[in-house]
N, C-alpha and C positions, 0 to 999 in steps of 0.2 A: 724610938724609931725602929720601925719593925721592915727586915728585907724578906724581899720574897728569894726564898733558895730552891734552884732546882736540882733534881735528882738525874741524873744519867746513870741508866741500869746498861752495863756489856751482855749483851746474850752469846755464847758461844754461836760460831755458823759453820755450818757444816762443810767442810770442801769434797771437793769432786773426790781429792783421793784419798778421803775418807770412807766412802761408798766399795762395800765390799761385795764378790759376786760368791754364790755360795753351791759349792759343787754338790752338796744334798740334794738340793730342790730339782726337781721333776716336773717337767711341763710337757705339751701332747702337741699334735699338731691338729688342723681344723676336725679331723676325722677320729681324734684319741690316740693315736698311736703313741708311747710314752719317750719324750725326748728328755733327754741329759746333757746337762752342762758338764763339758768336758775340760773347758778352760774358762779365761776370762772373756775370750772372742771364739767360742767354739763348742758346739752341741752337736751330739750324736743321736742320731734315729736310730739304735739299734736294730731292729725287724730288719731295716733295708741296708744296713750299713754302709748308711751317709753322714756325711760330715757334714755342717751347714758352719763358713768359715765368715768371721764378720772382718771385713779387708779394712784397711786405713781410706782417710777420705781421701779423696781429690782433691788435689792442692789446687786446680782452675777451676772446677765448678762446684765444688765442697759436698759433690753426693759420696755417698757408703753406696760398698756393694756387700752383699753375703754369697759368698760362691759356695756352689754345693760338687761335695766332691766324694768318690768314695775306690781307695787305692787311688790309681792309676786314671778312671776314670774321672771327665770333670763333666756336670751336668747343668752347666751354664751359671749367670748368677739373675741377681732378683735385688731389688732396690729397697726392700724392707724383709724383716726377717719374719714376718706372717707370710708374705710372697712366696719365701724361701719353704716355707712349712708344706703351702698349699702344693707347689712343686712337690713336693718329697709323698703330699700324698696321692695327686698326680700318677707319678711313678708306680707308686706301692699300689694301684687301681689296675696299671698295668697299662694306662693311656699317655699320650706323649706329654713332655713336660711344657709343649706349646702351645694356648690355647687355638682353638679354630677361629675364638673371634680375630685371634690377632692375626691370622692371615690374609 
């Protein structure tokens, strides 16, 4: 009498805080300008010296914000961190950080 045997393979899974963020890497905003990761929740535009800050969620309505900030000054936030970019080049163009359509 012959059984049939199965096999259960465990694959490792990866968790969240395994996931590491890596202060090397360099990324640009829509227009090139070269942004750095400065923490795990924080990138610098050097040219403009802005911060673009990723905030904790919303415990009632579960959005992030990224607030852009540089010293002293705060130059509002933005609901995704390309938003946050486009802003920053916004700025760096010399135009306000608020579109006309949205007025």
């Amino acid at each position: 009498m012959v059984q049939n045997a199965t096999l259960t393979v465990l694959l490792p899974v990866a968790s969240r805080s395994n996931i590491r963020y890596s202060l090397s890497d360099t990324h640009a905003t829509p227009d090139g300008y070269p942004v750095k990761q400065i923490g795990e929740h924080a990138w610098l535009i050097e040219k403009a010296g802005i911060v673009i800050h990723k905030c904790p969620r919303n415990p009632f309505t579960g959005n992030r914000i990224f607030a852009l900030s540089s010293g002293d000054n705060q130059f509002g936030q933005d609901f995704t961190l390309y938003e946050a970019l486009r802003t920053v080049d916004r700025l760096l163009r010399g135009q306000s950080f608020i579109k006309q359509a949205d007025l």
